[in-house]
C-alpha positions as CSV (number, residue, x, y, z in Angstrom):
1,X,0.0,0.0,0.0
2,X,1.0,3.1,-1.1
3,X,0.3,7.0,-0.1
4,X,1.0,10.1,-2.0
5,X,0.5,13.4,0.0
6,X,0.8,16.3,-2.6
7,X,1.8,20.0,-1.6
8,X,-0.2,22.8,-2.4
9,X,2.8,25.3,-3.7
10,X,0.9,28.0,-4.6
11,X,-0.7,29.4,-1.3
12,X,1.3,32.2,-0.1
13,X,1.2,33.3,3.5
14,X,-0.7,36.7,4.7
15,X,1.4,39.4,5.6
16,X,-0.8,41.5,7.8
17,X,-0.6,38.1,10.4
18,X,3.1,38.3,10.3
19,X,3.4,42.2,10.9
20,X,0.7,42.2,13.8
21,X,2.3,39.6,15.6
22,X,6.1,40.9,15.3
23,X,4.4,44.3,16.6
24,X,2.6,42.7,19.4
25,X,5.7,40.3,20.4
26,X,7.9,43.7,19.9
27,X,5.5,45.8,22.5
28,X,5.7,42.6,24.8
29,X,9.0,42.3,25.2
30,X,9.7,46.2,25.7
31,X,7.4,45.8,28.5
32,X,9.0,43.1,30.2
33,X,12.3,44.7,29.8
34,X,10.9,48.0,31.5
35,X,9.3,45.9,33.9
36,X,12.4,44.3,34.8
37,X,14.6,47.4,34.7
38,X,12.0,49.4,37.3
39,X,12.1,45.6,39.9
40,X,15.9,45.9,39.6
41,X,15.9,49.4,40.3
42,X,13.1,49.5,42.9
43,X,15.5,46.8,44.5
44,X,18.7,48.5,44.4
45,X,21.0,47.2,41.8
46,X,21.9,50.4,40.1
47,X,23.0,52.2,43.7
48,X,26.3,53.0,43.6
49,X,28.5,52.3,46.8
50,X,31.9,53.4,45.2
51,X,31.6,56.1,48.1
52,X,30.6,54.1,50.7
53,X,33.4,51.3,50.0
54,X,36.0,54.3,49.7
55,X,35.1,55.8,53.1
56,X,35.4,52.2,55.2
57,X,38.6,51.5,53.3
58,X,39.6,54.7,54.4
59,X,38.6,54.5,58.0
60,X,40.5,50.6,58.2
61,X,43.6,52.1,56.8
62,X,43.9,54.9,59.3
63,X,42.8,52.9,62.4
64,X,44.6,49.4,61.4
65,X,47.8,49.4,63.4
66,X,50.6,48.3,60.8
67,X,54.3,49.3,60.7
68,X,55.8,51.7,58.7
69,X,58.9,52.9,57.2
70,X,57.9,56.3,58.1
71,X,56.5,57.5,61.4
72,X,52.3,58.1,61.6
73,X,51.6,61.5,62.9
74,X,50.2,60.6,66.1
């Protein structure tokens, strides 16, 4: 037994189904991204502690009690 499936070649897809959708998935995924970006910042990720870490680095250097070559001013 033998079966033949033939193709119909000459259909050609719709374009307005492709547009809508790449428009629709474009708008979803710019929302997801600002959603994302507004939990992250809402949660702290962009602060920036350069000032912070600078300040206690500062404050361990000058009360850590390590020898020198030259004297501390006291």
């Amino acid at each position: 037994m033998m079966v033949i499936f033939e193709a119909l070649h000459n259909q050609e897809p719709r374009g307005y189904v492709v547009g809508w959708i790449i428009a629709i998935s474009l708008l979803v995924g710019i929302l997801i991204f600002l959603l994302l970006a507004v939990l992250l910042w809402k949660m702290g990720f962009f602060r920036r502690r350069y000032k912070e870490i600078i300040e206690a680095e500062k404050n361990r250097k000058d009360n850590e009690e390590s020898w020198d070559w030259v004297q501390k001013n006291q």
